[in-house]
C-alpha positions in Angstrom: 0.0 0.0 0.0 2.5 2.2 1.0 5.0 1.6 -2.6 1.2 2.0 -4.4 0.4 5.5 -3.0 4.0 6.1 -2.7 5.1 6.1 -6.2 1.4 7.4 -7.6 2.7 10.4 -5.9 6.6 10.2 -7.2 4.6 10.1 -10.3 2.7 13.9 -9.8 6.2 15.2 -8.5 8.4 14.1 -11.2 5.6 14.8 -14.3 6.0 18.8 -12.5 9.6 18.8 -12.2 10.2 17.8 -15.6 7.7 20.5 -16.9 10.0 22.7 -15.9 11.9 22.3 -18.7 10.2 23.6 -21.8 12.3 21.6 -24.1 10.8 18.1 -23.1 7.4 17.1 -25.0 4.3 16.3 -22.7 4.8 12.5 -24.0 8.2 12.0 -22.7 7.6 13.7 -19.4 4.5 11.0 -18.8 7.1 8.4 -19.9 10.0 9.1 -17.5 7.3 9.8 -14.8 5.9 6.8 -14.8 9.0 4.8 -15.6 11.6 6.1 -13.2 8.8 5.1 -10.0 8.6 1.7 -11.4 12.2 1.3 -12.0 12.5 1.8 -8.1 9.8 -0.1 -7.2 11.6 -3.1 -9.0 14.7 -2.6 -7.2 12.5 -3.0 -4.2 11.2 -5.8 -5.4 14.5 -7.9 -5.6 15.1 -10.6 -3.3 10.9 -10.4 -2.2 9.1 -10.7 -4.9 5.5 -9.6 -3.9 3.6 -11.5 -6.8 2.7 -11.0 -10.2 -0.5 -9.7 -9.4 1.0 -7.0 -6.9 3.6 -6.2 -9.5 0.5 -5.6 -12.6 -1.1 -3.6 -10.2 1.8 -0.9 -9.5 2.1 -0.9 -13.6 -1.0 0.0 -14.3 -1.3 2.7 -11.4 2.0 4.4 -12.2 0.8 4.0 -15.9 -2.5 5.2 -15.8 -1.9 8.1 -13.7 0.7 9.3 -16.2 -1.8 9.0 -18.8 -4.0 11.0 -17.2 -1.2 14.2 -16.5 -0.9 14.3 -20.0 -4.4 14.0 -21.5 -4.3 17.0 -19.1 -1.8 18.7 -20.6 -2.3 18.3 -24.1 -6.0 19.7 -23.1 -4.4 22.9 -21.9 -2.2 23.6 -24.8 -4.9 23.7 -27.0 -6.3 26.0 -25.1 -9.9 24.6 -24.7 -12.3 26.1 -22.5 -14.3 23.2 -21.5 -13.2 19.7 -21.6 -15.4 17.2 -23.7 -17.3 14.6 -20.9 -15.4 12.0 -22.6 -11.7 12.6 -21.9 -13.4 13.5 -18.2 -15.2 10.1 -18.5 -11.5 8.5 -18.8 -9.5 10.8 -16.3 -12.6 9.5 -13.5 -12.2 6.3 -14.9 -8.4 5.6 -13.6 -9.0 7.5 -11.2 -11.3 4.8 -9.7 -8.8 2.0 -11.1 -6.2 3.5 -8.9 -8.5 3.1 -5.7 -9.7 -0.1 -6.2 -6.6 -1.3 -7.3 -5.2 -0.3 -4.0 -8.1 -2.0 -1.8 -7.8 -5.1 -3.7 -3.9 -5.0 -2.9 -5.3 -3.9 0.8 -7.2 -7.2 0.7 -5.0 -9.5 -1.1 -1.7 -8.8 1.6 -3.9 -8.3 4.8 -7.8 -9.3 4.3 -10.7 -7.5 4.9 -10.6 -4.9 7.9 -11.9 -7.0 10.6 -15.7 -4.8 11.6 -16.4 -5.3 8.0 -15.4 -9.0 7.3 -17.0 -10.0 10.8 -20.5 -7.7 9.3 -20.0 -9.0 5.7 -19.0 -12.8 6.3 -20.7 -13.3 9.5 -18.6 -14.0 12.7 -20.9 -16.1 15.2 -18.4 -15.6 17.7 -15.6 -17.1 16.2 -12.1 -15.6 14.6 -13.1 -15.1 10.9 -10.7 -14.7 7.6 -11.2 -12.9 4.9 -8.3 -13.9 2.6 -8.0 -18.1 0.7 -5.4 -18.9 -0.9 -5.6 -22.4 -1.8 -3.3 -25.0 -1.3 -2.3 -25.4 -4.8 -0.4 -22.9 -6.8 -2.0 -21.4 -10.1 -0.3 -21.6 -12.6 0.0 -24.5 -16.4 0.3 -27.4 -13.9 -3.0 -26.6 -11.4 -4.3 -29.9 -12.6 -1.5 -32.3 -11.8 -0.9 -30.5 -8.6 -4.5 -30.8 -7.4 -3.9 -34.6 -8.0 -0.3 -34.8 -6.4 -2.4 -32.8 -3.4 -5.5 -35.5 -3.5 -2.9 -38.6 -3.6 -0.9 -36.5 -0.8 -3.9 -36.3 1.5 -5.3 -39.8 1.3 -1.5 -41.0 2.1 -1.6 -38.8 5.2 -4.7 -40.9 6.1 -3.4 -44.1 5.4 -0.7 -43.9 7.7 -2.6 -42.2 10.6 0.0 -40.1 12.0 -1.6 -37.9 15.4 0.3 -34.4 15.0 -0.3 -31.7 17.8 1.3 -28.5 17.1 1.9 -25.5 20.0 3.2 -22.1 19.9 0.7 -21.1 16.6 -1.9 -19.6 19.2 -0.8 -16.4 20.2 1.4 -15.0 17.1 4.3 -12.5 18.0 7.8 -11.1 16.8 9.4 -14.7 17.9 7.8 -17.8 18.7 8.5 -21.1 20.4 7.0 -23.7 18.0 6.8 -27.6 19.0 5.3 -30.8 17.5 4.8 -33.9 18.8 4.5 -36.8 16.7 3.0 -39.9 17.2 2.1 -43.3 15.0 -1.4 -44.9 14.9 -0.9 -47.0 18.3 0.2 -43.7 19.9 4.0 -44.1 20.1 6.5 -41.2 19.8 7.9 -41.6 15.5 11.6 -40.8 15.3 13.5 -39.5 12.3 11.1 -37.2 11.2 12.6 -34.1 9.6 10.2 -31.0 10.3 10.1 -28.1 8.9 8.1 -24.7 8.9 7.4 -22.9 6.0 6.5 -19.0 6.2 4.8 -17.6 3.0 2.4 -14.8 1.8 -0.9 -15.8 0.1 -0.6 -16.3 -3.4 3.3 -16.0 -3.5 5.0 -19.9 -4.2 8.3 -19.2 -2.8 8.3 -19.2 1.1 9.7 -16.2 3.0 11.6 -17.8 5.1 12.2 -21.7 6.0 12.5 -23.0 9.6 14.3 -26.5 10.3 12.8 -27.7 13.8 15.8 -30.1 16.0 14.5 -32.8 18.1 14.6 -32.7 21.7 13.0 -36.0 22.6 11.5 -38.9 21.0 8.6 -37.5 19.1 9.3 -33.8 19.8 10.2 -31.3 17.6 11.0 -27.4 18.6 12.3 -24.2 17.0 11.9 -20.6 17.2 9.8 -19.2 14.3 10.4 -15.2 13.1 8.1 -13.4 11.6 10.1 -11.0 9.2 7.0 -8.3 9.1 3.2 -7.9 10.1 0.4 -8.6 8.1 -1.5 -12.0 6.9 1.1 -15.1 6.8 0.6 -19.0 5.8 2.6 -21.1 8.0 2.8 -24.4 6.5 3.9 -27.6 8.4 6.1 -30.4 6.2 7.4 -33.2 8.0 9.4 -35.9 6.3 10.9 -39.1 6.7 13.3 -41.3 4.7 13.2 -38.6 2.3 9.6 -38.4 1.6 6.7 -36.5 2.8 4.0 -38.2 5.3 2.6 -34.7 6.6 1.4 -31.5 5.4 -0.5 -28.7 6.6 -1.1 -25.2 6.3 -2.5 -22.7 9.0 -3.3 -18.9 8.2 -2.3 -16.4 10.6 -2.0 -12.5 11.3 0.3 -10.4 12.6 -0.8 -6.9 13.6 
C-alpha cells in the first residue's frame, strides 16, 4: 500500500519537475514519470518478490496516472475552455482504477478490515478470515498438482499419524513452536525431519524456512520469526526417509 500511493505520488512530483523544462514534450515527461517510479519499485522488489499480481497492479497505477497528466496537458495547450465529458469520463475512470486497485492489494496482503469482514462474512463468535489462498499454486500445472495434493492427502490418512502443534496460538515477533509426533498406536515416530514454511498468500516461494531439531522422541522445537506484520501462511512439512507423510497449512495474522 504504501509503494502504491508512494510512487502514484513520485509520479505527480516528477511529471511537474520535468515540466520545468520547456524543451521536453508532454509525452516523454508522462514516460519518465511513470518509468523512473517503477524502476525503483523493482529494485524494491528484488530478493521479495510480492507477486505478479501486486507487480501488474503498481504498472497499471504508475501507468494510468501518467496517462491522465498528460491528456491534461495536451488539453491545456490547446487552449480549450471546456473539456469534452469523454476525456473526463476517462480521467474519472483511472481515477477509480487506482482506488480499487489499491483495496484489492489492501485485501489480497492483509484481508478484509476485521468490523467489515465480521459484518460481511458473519462471525458467530468465532475468529473469521477474509483472505484463501488455496493449497495449490495457479499456474499450467494446477491440474497435476490438485492430483499430487488429492494422492498427498489420502497418504496422510493411510498412515494415521496424530500431530499436535503448539506455539501457533498467540502469534508475535518470535515464537517457540513444537510438535509432537505420534504413529497410529500412539508411540513417539523418530527420524522425522520437520520443517516450517513462512509464506504470503498467493506468493510460491516461502519467505523464510524454519528447520525444527529434536529434543525428545517425538518432539520437535524451534523458534519461528516473523520478518513483518500482516496475513502469513505457516505451512507444516514433516518428512521421513526422504519423503513426505505430513502436510499442513495454517493462516495467521500479525498486527
Amino acid at each position: 500500500m504504501i509503494t502504491l500511493f508512494g510512487g502514484l505520488m513520485a509520479v505527480l512530483v516528477l511529471y511537474a519537475i520535468i515540466g520545468l523544462f520547456r524543451s521536453v514534450p508532454p509525452m516523454l515527461r508522462a514516460v519518465l514519470a511513470a518509468i523512473i517510479p517503477l524502476m525503483a519499485y523493482f529494485g524494491l522488489t528484488i530478493g521479495r518478490w510480492p507477486g505478479l499480481d501486486v507487480i501488474a497492479m503498481h504498472i497499471s497505477v504508475f501507468s494510468a496516472t501518467a496517462l491522465v497528466l498528460y491528456a491534461l496537458t495536451e488539453f491545456r495547450r490547446r487552449g480549450g475552455k471546456k473539456m469534452h465529458w469523454a476525456p473526463k469520463l476517462l480521467i474519472a475512470f483511472f481515477i477509480g482504477l487506482a482506488f480499487l486497485n489499491a483495496a484489492l492489494l489492501q485485501i489480497a496482503t492483509k484481508g478484509l478490515p476485521e468490523p467489515i469482514a465480521e459484518w460481511w462474512l458473519g462471525s458467530q463468535g468465532g475468529a473469521v478470515y477474509s483472505g484463501f489462498s488455496g493449497v495449490v499454486p495457479h499456474g499450467q500445472n494446477a491440474a497435476k498438482a490438485v492430483s499430487s495434493e488429492l494422492s498427498e492427502t489420502h497418504r496422510e490418512s493411510q498412515l494415521g499419524w496424530q500431530v499436535e502443534v503448539s506455539g501457533l496460538e498467540g502469534l508475535g515477533k518470535a515464537n517457540l513452536i513444537q510438535v509432537r509426533v505420534k504413529d497410529r498406536t500412539g508411540l513417539p515416530v523418530e527420524r522425522v525431519a520437520a520443517e516450517v514454511r513462512l509464506l504470503r498468500a498467493g506468493v510460491a516461494e516461502p519467505e523464510s524456512v524454519l528447520a525444527l531439531d529434536t529434543v525428545e522422541s517425538g518432539v520437535y522445537t524451534g523458534v519461528l520469526m516473523l520478518p513483518a506484520t500482516g496475513r502469513w501462511l505457516v505451512e507444516m512439512r514433516l518428512m521421513q526417509d526422504g519423503k513426505l507423510h505430513y502436510h499442513q497449512i495454517q493462516e495467521l495474522t500479525e498486527p
